[in-house]
C-alpha positions, 0 to 999 in steps of 0.5 A, a space after each residue: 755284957 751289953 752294947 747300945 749299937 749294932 756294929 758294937 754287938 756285931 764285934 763284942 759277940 765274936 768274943 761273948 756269945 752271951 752279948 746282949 744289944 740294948 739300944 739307947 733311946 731319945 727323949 720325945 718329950 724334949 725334942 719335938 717337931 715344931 715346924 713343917 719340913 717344907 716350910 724351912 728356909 733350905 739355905 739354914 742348916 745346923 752343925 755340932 762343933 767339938 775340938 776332937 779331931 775325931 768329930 770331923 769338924 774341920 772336914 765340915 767347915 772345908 764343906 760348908 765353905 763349898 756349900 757357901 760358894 754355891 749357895 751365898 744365901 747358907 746360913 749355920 747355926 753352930 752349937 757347942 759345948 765348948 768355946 767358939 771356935 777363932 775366925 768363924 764367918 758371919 754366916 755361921 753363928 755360935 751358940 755355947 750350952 744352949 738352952 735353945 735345942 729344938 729352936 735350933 733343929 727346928 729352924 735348921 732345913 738341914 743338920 750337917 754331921 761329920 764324924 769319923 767313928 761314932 758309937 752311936 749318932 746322937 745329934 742325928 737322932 735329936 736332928 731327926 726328931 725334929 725334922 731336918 734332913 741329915 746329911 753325914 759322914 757313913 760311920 758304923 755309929 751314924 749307921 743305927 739311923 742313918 740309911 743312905 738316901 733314906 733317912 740320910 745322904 751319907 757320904 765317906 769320911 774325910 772327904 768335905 767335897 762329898 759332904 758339901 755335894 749332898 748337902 747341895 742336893 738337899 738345898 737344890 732338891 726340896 723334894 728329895 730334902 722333904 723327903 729324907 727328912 719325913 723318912 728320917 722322922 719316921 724312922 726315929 720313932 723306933 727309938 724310945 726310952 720306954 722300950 730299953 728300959 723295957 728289955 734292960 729290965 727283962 734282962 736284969 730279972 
């Protein structure tokens, strides 16, 4: 049996000692730094819309509504693979299967993630990769990459006035967003293709 995630092995050996953790791994040559933390628009951040009520996306909306109250100058790029959602704002804007990730990250000071559970924090990951501060939901999937007021400003799950004040710290901070976002960046790093297939292969022979 293998698992990709810490707290997924943390439960799975409790019933197989022989469990085995093999963590998943990002593509470098697709998502990539373009441009410089400190040099982003920190009003302009970027979400992931699903229609599962276990992403939490409703808790972004009610929190990015807060963040707007403060902060009139927010801008959000949503991005999905399903349908735009009814009634969005025209702050937010909408892309449906976009082509266009790393332009996406890449433009965006901050990546908002809302997830209830995760298995493993996939958009974190690509967010990070490409220089954004995170800031997220405190879920064992999220966990893999995200250390609170390290790579991440975390937040409880189900609570958008929690999320909505650590994104306002990132926008009012640029320190501490620069910050969380370089450490988010280098933290990444240690999650490469080469290396599971790597251990998958060892393990196989």
């Amino acid at each position: 049996k293998m698992v990709i995630s810490k707290w997924l092995y943390d439960i799975v050996s409790k019933y197989d000692p022989y469990c085995l953790l093999i963590p998943n791994g990002f593509d470098f040559d697709f998502f990539k730094k373009t441009v410089e933390c400190e040099k982003r628009d920190r009003y302009t951040l970027a979400m992931m819309y699903h229609v599962q009520e276990l992403k939490g996306c409703e808790d972004g909306f009610m929190a990015l509504d807060i963040v707007k109250k403060r902060c009139p100058q927010l801008k959000v790029s949503l991005f999905s693979v399903y349908p735009e959602p009814d009634n969005l704002p025209d702050w937010i804007t909408f892309y449906r299967q976009p082509d266009t990730f790393n332009k996406i990250y890449n433009s965006a000071a901050i990546f908002v993630a809302t997830s209830w559970s995760e298995g493993w924090g996939l958009t974190i990951g690509e967010a990070m990769m490409c220089g954004c501060a995170v800031a997220c939901t405190d879920n064992a999937g999220y966990r893999e990459m995200a250390i609170d007021d390290n790579t991440a400003l975390l937040s409880p799950i189900k609570n958008p006035a929690a999320l909505a004040e650590n994104i306002i710290r990132l926008i009012e901070d640029d320190a501490l967003r620069i910050r969380i976002a370089e450490q988010g960046y280098e933290y990444i790093q240690k999650f490469k293709w080469d290396d599971s297939y790597c251990k998958f292969k060892s393990i196989i022979n």
